[in-house]
Phi, psi and omega in degrees: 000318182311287171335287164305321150307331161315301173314340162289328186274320190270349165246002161285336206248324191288000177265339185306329194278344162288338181311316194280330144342269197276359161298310174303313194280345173284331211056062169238134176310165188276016183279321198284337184300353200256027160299312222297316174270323186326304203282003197250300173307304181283013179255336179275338199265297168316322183295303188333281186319310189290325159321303186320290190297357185265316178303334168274005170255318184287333198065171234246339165348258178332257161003294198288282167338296173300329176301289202297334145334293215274340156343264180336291195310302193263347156302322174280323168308334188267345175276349200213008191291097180303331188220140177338308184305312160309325155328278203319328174266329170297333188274339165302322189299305200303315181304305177305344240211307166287014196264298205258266218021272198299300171004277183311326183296302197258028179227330173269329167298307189283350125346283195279339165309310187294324190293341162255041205346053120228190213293171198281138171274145201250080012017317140283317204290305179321311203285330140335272178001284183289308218286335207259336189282315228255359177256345169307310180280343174287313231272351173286317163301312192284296195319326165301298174327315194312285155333310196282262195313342189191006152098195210283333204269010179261032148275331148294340180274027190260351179303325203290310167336000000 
């Protein structure tokens, strides 16, 4: 559950370091790289909800599986992305694909409270809590890192697990 909450918090933040990378290597200025966070926001901001509810209808099984499918998927489009614009539909894919994480994670806590009647433990909900706040704040060091070792484009594998 964790893992998969994650991904959203950790490619919101780990692309900052990359924007100037990947302006150079596209040629593009920096107004334009900054599709790059846009299309990741407005794909989550649409996706989140509508995931939440296919997952309370379908349940997180499926759901959870096809986002991380489309993870993987567009991390390698992003790896191999002949022209900036193509970045740009990957990381759109990449918001949608990072969308059902928490859901599922909070549709399987309120899942076993109810099959055990009692309240959701809060102890995971913290440990959700702390891993999304506390990978928000990594993902710029590791995207440095990332870079240094291995150019603009290892800040997507870290998605393909």
């Amino acid at each position: 559950m964790v893992l998969g909450s994650i991904l959203n918090p950790i490619n919101s933040s780990i692309i900052s370091v990359a924007l100037i990378p990947i302006g150079q290597a596209f040629g593009v200025p920096p107004s334009q790289t900054a599709w790059l966070l846009s299309a990741l926001y407005l794909a989550t901001a649409i996706g989140q909800p509508v995931v939440g509810k296919l997952i309370d209808v379908f349940g997180p099984r499926i759901l959870f599986l096809i986002a991380t499918s489309l993870v993987g998927i567009s991390s390698l489009i992003a790896i191999f992305a002949p022209d900036f614009w193509w970045l740009v539909v990957a990381r759109c894919l990449l918001g949608f694909g990072t969308c059902a994480g928490y859901p599922a994670a909070m549709y399987l806590i309120r899942s076993e409270a109810e099959r055990t009647g009692k309240d959701s433990p809060a102890s995971i909900l913290t440990l959700l809590s702390i891993a999304s706040q506390t990978i928000a704040v990594v993902g710029p060091t590791l995207g440095g890192l990332l870079i240094e070792v291995g150019g603009w484009q290892s800040i997507f594998i870290v998605n393909i697990p």
